[in-house]
Structure formats: structure tokens, C-alpha cells
DOLUMBA-508395 format. One record per residue (C-alpha): x, y, z. Coordinates in steps of 0.02 Angstrom, whole numbers, padded with zeros to 5 digits, always signed. Layout:
# residues N
XYZ/...
***
This chain:
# residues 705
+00000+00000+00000/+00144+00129+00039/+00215+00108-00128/+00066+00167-00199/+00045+00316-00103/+00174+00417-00196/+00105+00409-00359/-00085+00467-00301/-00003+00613-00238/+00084+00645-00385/-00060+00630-00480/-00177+00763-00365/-00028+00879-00376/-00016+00865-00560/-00203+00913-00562/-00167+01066-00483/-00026+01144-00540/-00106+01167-00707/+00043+01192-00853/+00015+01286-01021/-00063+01130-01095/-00125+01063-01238/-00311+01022-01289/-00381+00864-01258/-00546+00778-01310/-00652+00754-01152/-00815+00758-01208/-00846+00569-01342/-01044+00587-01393/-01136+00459-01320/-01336+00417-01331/-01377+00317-01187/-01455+00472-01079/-01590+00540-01179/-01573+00421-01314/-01493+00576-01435/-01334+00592-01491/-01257+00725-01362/-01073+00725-01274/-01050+00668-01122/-01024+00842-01036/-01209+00913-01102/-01292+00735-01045/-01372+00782-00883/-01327+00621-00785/-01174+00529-00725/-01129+00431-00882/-00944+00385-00912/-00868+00334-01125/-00739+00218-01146/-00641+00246-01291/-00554+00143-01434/-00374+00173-01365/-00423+00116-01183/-00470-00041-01244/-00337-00074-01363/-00202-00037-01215/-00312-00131-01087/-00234-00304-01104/-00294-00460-01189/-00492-00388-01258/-00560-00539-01188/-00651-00450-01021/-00748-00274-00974/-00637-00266-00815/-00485-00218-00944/-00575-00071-00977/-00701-00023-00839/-00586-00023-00695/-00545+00169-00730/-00761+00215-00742/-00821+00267-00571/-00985+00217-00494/-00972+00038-00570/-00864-00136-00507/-00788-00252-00614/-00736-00395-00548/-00623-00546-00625/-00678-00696-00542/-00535-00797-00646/-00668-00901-00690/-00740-00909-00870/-00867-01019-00824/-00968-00905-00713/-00936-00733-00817/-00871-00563-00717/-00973-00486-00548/-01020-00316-00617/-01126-00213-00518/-01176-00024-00524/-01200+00084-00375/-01224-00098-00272/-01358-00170-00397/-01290-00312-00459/-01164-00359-00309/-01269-00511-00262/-01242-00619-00427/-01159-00777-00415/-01151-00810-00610/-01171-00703-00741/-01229-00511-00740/-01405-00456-00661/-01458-00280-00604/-01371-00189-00752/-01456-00184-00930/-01323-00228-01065/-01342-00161-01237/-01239-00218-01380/-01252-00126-01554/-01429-00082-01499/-01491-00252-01466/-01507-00317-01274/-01380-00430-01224/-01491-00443-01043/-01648-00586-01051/-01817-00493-01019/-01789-00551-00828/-01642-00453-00792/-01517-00588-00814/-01371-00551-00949/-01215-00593-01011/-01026-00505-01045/-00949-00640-01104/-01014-00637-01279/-00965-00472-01287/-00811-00445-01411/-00706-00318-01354/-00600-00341-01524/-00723-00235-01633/-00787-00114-01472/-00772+00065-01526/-00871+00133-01373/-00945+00093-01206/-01045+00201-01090/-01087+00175-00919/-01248+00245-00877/-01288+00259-00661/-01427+00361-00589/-01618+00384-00621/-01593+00413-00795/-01555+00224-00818/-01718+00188-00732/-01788+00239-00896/-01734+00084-00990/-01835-00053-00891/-01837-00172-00770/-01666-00228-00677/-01602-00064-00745/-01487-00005-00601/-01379+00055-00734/-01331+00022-00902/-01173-00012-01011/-01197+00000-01190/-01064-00055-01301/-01041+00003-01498/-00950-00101-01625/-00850+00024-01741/-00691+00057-01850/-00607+00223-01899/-00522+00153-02033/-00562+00294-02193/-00500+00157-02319/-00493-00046-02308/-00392-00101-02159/-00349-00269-02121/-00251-00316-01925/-00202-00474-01854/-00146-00471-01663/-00075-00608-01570/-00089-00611-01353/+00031-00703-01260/+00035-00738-01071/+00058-00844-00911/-00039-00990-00860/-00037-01058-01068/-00158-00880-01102/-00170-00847-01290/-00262-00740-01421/-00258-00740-01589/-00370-00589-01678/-00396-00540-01858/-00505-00402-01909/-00555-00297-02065/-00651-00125-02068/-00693+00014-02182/-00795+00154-02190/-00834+00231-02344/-00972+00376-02391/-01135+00262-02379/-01045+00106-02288/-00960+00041-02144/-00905-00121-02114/-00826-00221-01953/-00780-00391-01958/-00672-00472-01805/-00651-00627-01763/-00547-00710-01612/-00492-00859-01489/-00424-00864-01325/-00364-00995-01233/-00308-01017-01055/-00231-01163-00930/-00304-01067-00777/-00193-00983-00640/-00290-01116-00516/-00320-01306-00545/-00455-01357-00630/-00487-01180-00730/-00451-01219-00912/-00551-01107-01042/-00563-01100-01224/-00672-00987-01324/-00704-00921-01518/-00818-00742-01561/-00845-00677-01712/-00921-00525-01723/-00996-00444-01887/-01078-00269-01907/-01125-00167-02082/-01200+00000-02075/-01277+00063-02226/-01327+00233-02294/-01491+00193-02400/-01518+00371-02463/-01518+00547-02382/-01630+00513-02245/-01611+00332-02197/-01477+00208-02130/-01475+00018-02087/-01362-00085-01971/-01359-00265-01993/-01250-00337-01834/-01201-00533-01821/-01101-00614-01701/-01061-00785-01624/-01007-00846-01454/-00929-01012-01441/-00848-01099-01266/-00821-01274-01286/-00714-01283-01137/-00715-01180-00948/-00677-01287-00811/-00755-01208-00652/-00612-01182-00508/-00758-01144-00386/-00734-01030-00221/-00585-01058-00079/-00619-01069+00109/-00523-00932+00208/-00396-01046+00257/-00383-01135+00082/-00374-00973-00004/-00238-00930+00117/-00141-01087+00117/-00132-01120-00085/-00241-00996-00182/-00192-01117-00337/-00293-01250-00277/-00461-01310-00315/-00571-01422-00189/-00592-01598-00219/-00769-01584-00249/-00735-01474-00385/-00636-01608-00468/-00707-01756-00440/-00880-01688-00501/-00770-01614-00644/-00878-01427-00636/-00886-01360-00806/-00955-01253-00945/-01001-01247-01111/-01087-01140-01212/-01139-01068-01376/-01225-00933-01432/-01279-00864-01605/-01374-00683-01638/-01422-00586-01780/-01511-00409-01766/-01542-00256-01875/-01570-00060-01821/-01648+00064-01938/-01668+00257-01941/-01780+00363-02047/-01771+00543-02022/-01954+00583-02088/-01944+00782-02083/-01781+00902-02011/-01862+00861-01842/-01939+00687-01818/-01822+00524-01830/-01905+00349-01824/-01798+00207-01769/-01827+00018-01777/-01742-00140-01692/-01775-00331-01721/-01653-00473-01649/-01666-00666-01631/-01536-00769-01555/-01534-00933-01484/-01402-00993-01325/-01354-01171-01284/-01288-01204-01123/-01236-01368-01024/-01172-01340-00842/-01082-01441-00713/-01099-01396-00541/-00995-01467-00410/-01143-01562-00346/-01150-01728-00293/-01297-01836-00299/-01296-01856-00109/-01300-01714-00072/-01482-01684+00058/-01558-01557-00072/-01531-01700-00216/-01612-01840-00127/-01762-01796-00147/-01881-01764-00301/-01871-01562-00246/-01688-01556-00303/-01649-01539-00491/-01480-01610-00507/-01326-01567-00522/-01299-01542-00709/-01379-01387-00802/-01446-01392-01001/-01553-01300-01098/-01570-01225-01277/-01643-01060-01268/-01716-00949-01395/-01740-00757-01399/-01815-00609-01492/-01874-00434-01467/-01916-00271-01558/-01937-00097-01530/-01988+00060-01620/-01927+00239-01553/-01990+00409-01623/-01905+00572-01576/-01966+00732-01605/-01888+00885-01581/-01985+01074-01581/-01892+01244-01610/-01937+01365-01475/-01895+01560-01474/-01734+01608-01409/-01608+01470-01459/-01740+01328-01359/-01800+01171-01412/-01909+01048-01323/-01845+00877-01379/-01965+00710-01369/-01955+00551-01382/-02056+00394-01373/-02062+00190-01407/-02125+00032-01372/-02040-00140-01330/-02060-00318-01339/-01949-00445-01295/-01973-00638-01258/-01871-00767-01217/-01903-00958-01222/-01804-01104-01141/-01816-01294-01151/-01716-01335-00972/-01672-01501-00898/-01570-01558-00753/-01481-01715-00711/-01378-01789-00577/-01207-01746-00589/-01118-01925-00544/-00938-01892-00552/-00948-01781-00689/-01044-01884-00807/-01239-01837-00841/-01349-01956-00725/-01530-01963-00703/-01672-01834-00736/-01705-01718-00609/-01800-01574-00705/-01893-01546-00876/-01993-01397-00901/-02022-01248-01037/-02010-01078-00967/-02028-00895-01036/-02000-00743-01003/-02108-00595-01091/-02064-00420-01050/-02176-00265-01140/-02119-00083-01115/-02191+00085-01145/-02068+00239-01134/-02082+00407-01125/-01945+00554-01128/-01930+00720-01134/-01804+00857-01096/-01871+01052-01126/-01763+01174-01125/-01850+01318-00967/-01717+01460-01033/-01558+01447-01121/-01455+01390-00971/-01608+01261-00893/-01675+01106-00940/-01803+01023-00853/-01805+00816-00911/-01955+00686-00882/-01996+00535-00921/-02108+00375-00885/-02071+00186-00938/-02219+00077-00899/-02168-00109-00903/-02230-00268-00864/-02143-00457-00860/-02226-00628-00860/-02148-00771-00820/-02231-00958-00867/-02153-01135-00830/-02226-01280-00889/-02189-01431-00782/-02111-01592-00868/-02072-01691-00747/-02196-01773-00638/-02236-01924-00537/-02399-01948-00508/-02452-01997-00308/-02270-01930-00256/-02326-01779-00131/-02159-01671-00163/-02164-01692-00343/-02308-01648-00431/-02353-01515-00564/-02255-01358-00554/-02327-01289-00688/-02359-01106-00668/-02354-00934-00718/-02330-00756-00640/-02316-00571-00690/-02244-00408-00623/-02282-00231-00678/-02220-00071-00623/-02232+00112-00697/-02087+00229-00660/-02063+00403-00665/-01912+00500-00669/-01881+00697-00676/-01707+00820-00667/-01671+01003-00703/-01494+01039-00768/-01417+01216-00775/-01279+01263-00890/-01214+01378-00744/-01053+01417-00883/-00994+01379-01029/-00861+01277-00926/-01001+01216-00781/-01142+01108-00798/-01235+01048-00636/-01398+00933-00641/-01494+00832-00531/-01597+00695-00557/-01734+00580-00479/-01831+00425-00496/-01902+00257-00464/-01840+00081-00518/-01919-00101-00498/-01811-00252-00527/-01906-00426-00550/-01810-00603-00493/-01746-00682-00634/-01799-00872-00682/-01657-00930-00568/-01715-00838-00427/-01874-00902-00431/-01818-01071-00469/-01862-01123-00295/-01955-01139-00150/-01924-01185+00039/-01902-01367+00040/-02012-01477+00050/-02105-01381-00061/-02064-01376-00227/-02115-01285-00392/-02083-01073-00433/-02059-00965-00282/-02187-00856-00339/-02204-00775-00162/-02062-00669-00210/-02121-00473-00258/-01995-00388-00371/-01880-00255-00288/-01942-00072-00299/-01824+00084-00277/-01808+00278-00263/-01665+00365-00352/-01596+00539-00326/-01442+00623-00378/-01363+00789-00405/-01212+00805-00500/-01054+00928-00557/-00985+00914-00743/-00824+01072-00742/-00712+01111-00870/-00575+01191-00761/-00453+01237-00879/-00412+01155-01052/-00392+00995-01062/-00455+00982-00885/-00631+00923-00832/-00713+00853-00659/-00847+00762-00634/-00937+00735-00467/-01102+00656-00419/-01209+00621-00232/-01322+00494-00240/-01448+00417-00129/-01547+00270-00167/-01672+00177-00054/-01764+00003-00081/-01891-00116-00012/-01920-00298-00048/-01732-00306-00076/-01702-00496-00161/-01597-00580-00046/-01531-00762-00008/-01650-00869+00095/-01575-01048+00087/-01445-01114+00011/-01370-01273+00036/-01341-01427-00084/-01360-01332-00248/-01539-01276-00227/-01546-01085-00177/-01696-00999-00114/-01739-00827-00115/-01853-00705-00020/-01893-00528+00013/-01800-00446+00163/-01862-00263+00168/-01769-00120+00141/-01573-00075+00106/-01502+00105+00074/-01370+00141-00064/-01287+00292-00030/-01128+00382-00097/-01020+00493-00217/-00914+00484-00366/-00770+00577-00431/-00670+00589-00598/-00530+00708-00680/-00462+00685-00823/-00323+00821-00894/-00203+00832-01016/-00037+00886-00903/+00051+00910-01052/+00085+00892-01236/+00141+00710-01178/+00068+00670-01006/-00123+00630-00979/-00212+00583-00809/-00356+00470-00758/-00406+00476-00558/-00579+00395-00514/-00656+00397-00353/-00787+00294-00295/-00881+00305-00110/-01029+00185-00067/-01128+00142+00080/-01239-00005+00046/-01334-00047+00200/-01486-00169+00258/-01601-00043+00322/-01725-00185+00398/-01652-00344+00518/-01711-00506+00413/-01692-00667+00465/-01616-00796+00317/-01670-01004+00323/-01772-01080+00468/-01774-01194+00617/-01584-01229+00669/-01484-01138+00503/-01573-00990+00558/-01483-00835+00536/-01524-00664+00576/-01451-00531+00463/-01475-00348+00591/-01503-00186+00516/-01344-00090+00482/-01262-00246+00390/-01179-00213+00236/-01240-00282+00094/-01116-00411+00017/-01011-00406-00144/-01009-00197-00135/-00837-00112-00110/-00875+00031-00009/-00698+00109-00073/-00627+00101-00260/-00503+00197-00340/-00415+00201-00511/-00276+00324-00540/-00176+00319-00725/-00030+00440-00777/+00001+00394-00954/+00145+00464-01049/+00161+00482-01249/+00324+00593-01288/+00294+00667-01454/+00434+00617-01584/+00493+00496-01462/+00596+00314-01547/+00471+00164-01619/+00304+00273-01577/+00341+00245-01386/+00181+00254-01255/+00196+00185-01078/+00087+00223-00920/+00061+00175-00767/-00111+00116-00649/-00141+00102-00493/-00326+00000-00429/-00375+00004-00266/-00532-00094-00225/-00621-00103-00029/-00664-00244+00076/-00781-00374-00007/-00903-00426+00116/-00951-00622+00081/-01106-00637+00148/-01296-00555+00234/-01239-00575+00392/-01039-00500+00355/-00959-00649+00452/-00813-00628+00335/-00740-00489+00223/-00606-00504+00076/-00483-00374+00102/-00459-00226+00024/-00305-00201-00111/-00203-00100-00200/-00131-00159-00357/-00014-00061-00490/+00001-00099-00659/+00119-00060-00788/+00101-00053-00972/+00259-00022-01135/+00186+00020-01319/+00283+00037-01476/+00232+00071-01646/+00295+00070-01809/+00233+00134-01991/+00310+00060-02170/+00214+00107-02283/+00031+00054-02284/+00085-00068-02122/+00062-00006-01931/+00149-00118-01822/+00124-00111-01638/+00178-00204-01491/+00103-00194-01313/+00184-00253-01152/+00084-00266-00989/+00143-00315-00812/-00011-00342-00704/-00010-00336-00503/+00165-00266-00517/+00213-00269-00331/+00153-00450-00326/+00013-00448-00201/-00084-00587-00151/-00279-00532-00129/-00447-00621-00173/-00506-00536-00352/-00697-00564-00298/-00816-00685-00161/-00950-00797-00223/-01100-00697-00097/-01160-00821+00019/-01098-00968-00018/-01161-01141+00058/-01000-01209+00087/-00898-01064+00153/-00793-01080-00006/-00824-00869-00033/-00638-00805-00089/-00582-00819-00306/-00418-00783-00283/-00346-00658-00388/-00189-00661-00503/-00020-00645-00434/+00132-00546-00540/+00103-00574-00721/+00125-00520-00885/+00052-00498-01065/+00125-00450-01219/+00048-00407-01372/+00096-00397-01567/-00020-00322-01708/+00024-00290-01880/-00111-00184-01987/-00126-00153-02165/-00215-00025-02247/-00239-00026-02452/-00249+00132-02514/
***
């Protein structure tokens, strides 16, 4: 931790002192506020854009936490594991995910990459093509549906102004590889990305193999003068992620390398595949109405291996589904968006816009016994869906010049349906599940921003969110009943923020926000024990906190990140988790698991102008809080700090770039758990992180001119 010290305060001082410096691009346009094209210092919210040069000097492309660590507000965590996917979590929402993301809406290219429940993936996400990510937190997000405690939107792109052709190559410890080619162009009336990748791992720990293929396509098309067409593709394909699983304090401690017996013996794995093809079109249908259009289909296939034994209590009888996961799933949605935009005197405008939503997914889901890896008997065999039908309304009118009051609405409503397979007659706990359930929820959300300056831009914002269980939530109920838990209410919350966007000199901007968010019938962990989770209500939690970035160009040469993020995520209401004996009461005032209450990113990056072989380097420091492991906070991972250090080069001859990237990760070695599995059964809460390591990185791109 001391070693680290130094360079924050270098970077604060920097920030202060101000040089004659050189202009710096601070503001990327981004949409995901009011659904307009508008940079990300007139958007009145806290959204965050993550450029095309961050990823590229991020590390291998193969995870969000390469390039997220640096946006504040949101956690990325790197569990180490690819078959259970990143934690991400925004503000807190998010935190309690065991596998894959929930509480954050993900948007790819304009097409959902979160089921209508609220549960999503980031894995299929290729980082390869990414031109742009935002990060939208606050009330604003509130506005884009259920489980929307923020969002991250991601872009697929190219700037290359003739056709470009790369190949990269990754290297690493622990047998990590990635190959990458990609081609893009843009011309006058087209634009066209195609990447395609593999990366392959041995796994820091035991048992943590991964190997997985994307290919990502996207064409955007001028039709004529007033209308454009995207046509996006992409494919997702893991054949092989061994699952590591979760360390005991004292395992994690004695050999983070290791994974449990269990693990191995029931030989916990992944694979997956996923296909998707979508399409986004705009009409501009007068100077100041646009009509857009979406339509997407996809279809996932999943098998999944948990480290559960058939003897374990929760399998033995006909209320326990096995330890082995399939299904094939399909998906689809639409939308349709008008905005509308009216000239006012004086310079106004009040701008509008509107859609609808429909999006459905369907899923043919089995379980078996796991018995020593290899599929055993039937467990489970039902069809489920999930249909989720939205209503939105925005609108942001400018009151004078310098204020502009935004409102909006977003009426939604989700139904879930199971149909039960697998029955035996006469057998009390295993009967017909079958079943269905809906939630609906209309929320409001209204802010007032004031261009104070040309330089200052202050805003605050406020609004309600609702946030359903997804399928695997409601999986379950108490034992020995069996069947959907469909006693569980979705989660309803009030947002409020006020916020500070300041140019403070050139190059220079700050960005602060204050939030305070409040929920009740919080989704929490109610049993858990032998694969079979249950879920209830528990009352109300409180999310409160504040957020700080600068960025500045020191110099012609030197540039500076610094992100602050403050959070205090507590149960507001005592609950008590399981019954009988495994009773536990969780007392108000607990924090809520999975949520850093400190983070910190700080990056000086220097790129001397003239300087041999196109030479780049910087320098990062991460600093992420204790990781509470469970309701009732009987154990915490501690917090670290971890500095990384990164080398470019590049080279031009001719039409060929040549670049080369060298990484050293966790620099000062330290030894810290990179994320908890939240409440596990077994105790096994701590993924240990990565000691020292290193990447380096070769691409060789060809443009013909």
C-alpha cells in the first residue's frame, strides 16, 4: 500500500498545478441518456465513455474489467473463472450475482444482451471490434426497464477511412493466448466491421481451463439521404471452462492455486454457444422527427456442471434438480422509437421522444444428476418464458437557455410461465409445477440541469426503479415444497442524484455526483445449501454515496485518469435468512455483500511526441475495498491495491502499422482475493486473484490505399 501512495499524490498535484497545456478531447458523444446523440459533458446524468485506445491498451480484449476499472460508480470484478462470467454491479445493484450479470441492462449494437428477466451476459461481448462503451448510473437508467440499475452499452466500430486489415497475437502466463484478425472500412454510404478471435487459457488455479471463439460482424448502410441500416451478427462459442469454484479462508490462504476436491471429482464445467443476428434502422421523416426500428433473434445453448454430488440432502429428494444444467434457449425482441424535436424562441427546443418494446425469451431446461462428472438421471424438464412489454416516455425542454427540465415514464410489465415436465404422479413433493406469474411497475423520473457556464454544468436527477427475480431466482421454493417461488415481489427503488460536470481549464474536466438510493423488498438469499438456492424478500437496504473523476491533459505528452468511488450499501430492515436450526439473523446496519465501499483508479500515461518506435507507456494504480461475503458480514475479503504497468511501440512502413504492447499486471506481486461468491453454502467465498504477471501483445495492420 505505501508504494502506492506516492504516485496518487503525484497525480492530485499534477491536477493542480495546471501547465500551459495542450487540448484534449473530453467530451466522446454518447446516446444512452436521452437516447440523442449529445457529449458526455451536455448529458445531464453521471454517464462515463470508454474509448477505442483504452481498450486497445487494456490487455488481452477478452473481459470489461480491462476497460471499466478506470469508470467510477461501477465494479468489475475478475472472478478468474470463465465459467461463471465477471461480478459487475452499479451503484451496489448487481453485487449479489453468483453467475453471470443481473441488475445492469447490457446493450450491444442496440440489441439487449440482458434476457427480459434481468439476467445477462458479458462474455459474448467482443471487445476486439468495441469502438465505445458508456456506463450509464442514476435515475436516468431507470428509464430503460426493469433490472435497470444502470446500463453499459457497447458500440461495435472502426475508424479506418480506407480498407484495413489487423491481425494481433496475445501471449501470457498460465498457457493464455489470443489470436485476432479483423477488417473495417468506412466509406461515404458504408461501414463495415468484421473481427473474429480465440483465447485460450490453462487457468492460474487447478481445474480452470477455458477456451473460447467470437466472431463478431456489423455493416451500417446509408440507403439514401434520410435513412440508414445496421445489420450486426455475431457468435459466441466456449467449448471448454472448467469451473475452479470458491476457496475457504484458510484454503485461499494456504494455496490460492488449488481447487477443492469436490470441484474435481464432479469435474464442474461449462459450455456454451451462442448465435445472434439483429438489425437497427433510422428514418429521419422531416428536419425534426427520426423513427428508429430494432429486431433481434438469437438462440443460446448451455450445459453446466456444478460441483454437486448426488448425495447431497437437497438432491435426494424429487425437490432437487440435479446437479448438471442444459437447456437450448431462444430469444427475440423489437422496438420502435420516435423522436421529435420542436424549435422554440430564443435558441430553445423541447426535444421528445417515445417507443415501445417487446422482448421474449423461451427455454427448453433439464437437469440431471451430476455423478462424477458424467450426466446421471433426470431431475427437471420444463419450458419456461420470459415476456417483458415496455412503454417509454422522454422528454427534456429546455426552461431558458441555461435550464432544462427532463421527464420521463417507462411503464413495463414481465410474465414469467413454466410448464412442468417432470412429474410423478401420487409422489406428494413432486407434482405439477406448472405455473405462471407477472410483475408490472410504472416509473417516473424527472431532473433540471443548469448550464451555470460555458465551462459548468450541474444537474440533478430523480426517480423510481423495480427489478423482478430472474428465472433462477425463482427457481425455488423452501423445501419440501417444490415448484416457482412465486411469493417473491420484485424489488422497488427511489433514485436521486445531483451532479457537477467542470471544465476547469483546457484539457481539464471534473466530474462529481451524490447519490442516494433507497429500496424495499430487496431480493436476498433465503436458503442455500446442496445446490438448490432460495430466495425471499427482506425489506429495505439504502445505497448511498459519491463519485469523482478528472481527467487532464498535463502536457503535450502526459495525460491523467483519477476515479473515485464512495458507497454505503446498507440493510435498512433486520431479516432473518433459512429456518429452524440454520437460522440466521441478518440486523439492520449490515452491509450488503459483494459492494466495495472504497474504489479507486488512478492512471498517468505518458506519450512523448517524436519519441523512438512510436513509444507510449503508463502506469495504474486500482484500489478496491473490503468485499463482504455474505448477509450476515461474518467474513470480508480485504481490500487491495494493485499497480500496473504497461510499454507500447509502434511502427509505420508504408501502408503497415505495427504495434507491440507489453503489460505487467499486479506489479508489486500482491496476493488478494479478485472477488467472493455472496453467500456461499459451503464457506468456499474467496476467487483468488492473479499474482505478478505479464502480457505481451503484437499487431500488424494493413491498410490498401
Amino acid at each position: 500500500m505505501n508504494k502506492t501512495l506516492p504516485l496518487s499524490t503525484l497525480a492530485l498535484a499534477l491536477a493542480a498545478a495546471f501547465p500551459a497545456l495542450a487540448q484534449v478531447e473530453l467530451d466522446p458523444v454518447v446516446i444512452t441518456a436521452e437516447r440523442t446523440r449529445q457529449t458526455t459533458f451536455d448529458a445531464p446524468a453521471a454517464i462515463s465513455a470508454v474509448t477505442r485506445d483504452v481498450i486497445d491498451n487494456g490487455g488481452f480484449q477478452v473481459n470489461l474489467s480491462e476497460a471499466l476499472n478506470r469508470v467510477p460508480g461501477i465494479s468489475v470484478l475478475n472472478r478468474q473463472n470463465y465459467a461463471q462470467d465477471l461480478q459487475l454491479s452499479i451503484r451496489g445493484f448487481g453485487s449479489r450475482s453468483t453467475f453471470g450479470i443481473r441488475g445492469v441492462r447490457l446493450i450491444v449494437d442496440g440489441i439487449p444482451a440482458t434476457m427480459p428477466d434481468g439476467q445477462g451476459q458479458a462474455s459474448t461481448i467482443a471487445l476486439g471490434s468495441a469502438q465505445r462503451i458508456e456506463v450509464l448510473r442514476g435515475p436516468l437508467a431507470q428509464l430503460y426497464g426493469n433490472a435497470a440499475g444502470g446500463v453499459v452499452q457497447v458500440f461495435t466500430g472502426t475508424d479506418a477511412t480506407v480498407p484495413t486489415v489487423s491481425t494481433s497475437v496475445g501471449m501470457g502466463p498460465y498457457g493464455q493466448t489470443k489470436f485476432g484478425v479483423k477488417f473495417g472500412q468506412n466509406s461515404e454510404r458504408d461501414s463495415v466491421v468484421l473481427d473474429a478471435a480465440r483465447y485460450a487459457t490453462n487457468g492460474y488455479r487447478e481445474h480452470s481451463d477455458a477456451l473460447r471463439t467470437q466472431l463478431n460482424a456489423k455493416w451500417d448502410h446509408v440507403i439514401d439521404k434520410d435513412s440508414t441500416i445496421s445489420l450486426v451478427a455475431n457468435s459466441f462459442d466456449q467449448p471448454l471452462s472448467l469451473d475452479p469454484g470458491g476457496l475457504t479462508r484458510a484454503q485461499w490462504e494456504a494455496n490460492p492455486e488449488q481447487a477443492v476436491a469436490v470441484v474435481k471429482s464432479q469435474d464442474a464445467r461449462k459450455v456454451v454457444s451462442q448465435s445472434q443476428l439483429g438489425t437497427v434502422y433510422e428514418r429521419r421523416l422531416s428536419e425534426a422527427t427520426t423513427l428508429s426500428t430494432r429486431l433481434y433473434v438469437g438462440y443460446r445453448d448451455l450445459d453446466n456442471a456444478l460441483s454437486v454430488p448426488p448425495t447431497a440432502p437437497a438432491q435426494t429428494s424429487n425437490t432437487g434438480s440435479g446437479g448438471i444444467v442444459s437447456f437450448a434457449r431462444s430469444y427475440m425482441g423489437g422496438g420502435v422509437q420516435l423522436s421529435h424535436a420542436i424549435r422554440l424562441d430564443g435558441g430553445r427546443a423541447l426535444r421528445l421522444t417515445g417507443g415501445v418494446e417487446y422482448d421474449r425469451m423461451k427455454e427448453d431446461r433439464q437437469g440431471y444428476l451430476n455423478t462424477g462428472g458424467v450426466q446421471g438421471a433426470l431431475r427437471r424438464d420444463e419450458r419456461n418464458s420470459v415476456d417483458g412489454r415496455d412503454a417509454y416516455a422522454q422528454a427534456a425542454w429546455d426552461l431558458t437557455p441555461g435550464f432544462t427540465a427532463t421527464g420521463g415514464v417507462r411503464a413495463s410489465r414481465v410474465e414469467f410461465q413454466t410448464r412442468d415436465l417432470y412429474i410423478q404422479p401420487g409422489t406428494p413433493d413432486n407434482g405439477d409445477d406448472s405455473g405462471s406469474i407477472s410483475y408490472s411497475a410504472t416509473n417516473p423520473v424527472i431532473g433540471l440541469s443548469w448550464r451555470a457556464a460555458e465551462s459548468l454544468n450541474l444537474y440533478a436527477n430523480a426517480g423510481q426503479g423495480f427489478e423482478t427475480p430472474t428465472f433462477t431466482e425463482l427457481s425455488y421454493r423452501p423445501a419440501p415444497a417444490s415448484g416457482l417461488n412465486f411469493d417473491l415481489q420484485a424489488s422497488k427503488s427511489r433514485h436521486a442524484e445531483v451532479g457537477m460536470k467542470w471544465k476547469i481549464a483546457a484539457g481539464h474536466r471534473l466530474d462529481l455526483a451524490v447519490f442516494d438510493i433507497a429500496t424495499r423488498n430487496e431480493i436476498v438469499v433465503d436458503t442455500n445449501a446442496g445446490g438448490r438456492t432460495t430466495f425471499k424478500n427482506a425489506g429495505r437496504t439504502t445505497r448511498r454515496g459519491a463519485e469523482f473523476q478528472y481527467l487532464g491533459q498535463m502536457s503535450d505528452s502526459l495525460r491523467a485518469t483519477l476515479s473515485l468511488s464512495a458507497l454505503r450499501a446498507r440493510f435498512a430492515d433486520q431479516f432473518v435468512s433459512g429456518s429452524g436450526a440454520t437460522a440466521v439473523t441478518v440486523p439492520a446496519g449490515n452491509r450488503l455483500p459483494g459492494t466495495p465501499e472504497r474504489s479507486a483508479f488512478v492512471e498517468l500515461a505518458w506519450t512523448p511526441k517524436g519519441a523512438w518506435g512510436g513509444f507510449n507507456s503508463g502506469i495504474e494504480v486500482v484500489h478496491t475495498g473490503n468485499l463482504y461475503v455474505n448477509d450476515a458480514n461474518t467474513d470480508a475479503a480485504p481490500s487491495a491495491t494493485v499497480m500496473n504497468l504497461r510499454l507500447g511501440f509502434a511502427q509505420k512502413a508504408g501502408g503497415w502499422t505495427f504495434s507491440q504492447l507489453l503489460r505487467l499486471e499486479n506489479a508489486t506481486d500482491k496476493t488478494y482475493a479478485g472477488s467472493v461468491i455472496v453467500n456461499d453454502a459451503n464457506s468456499r467465498f474467496f476467487e483468488p486473484a492473479l499474482p505478478r504477471n505479464w502480457m505481451l501483445a503484437l499487431t500488424a495492420k494493413h491498410e490498401f490505399r
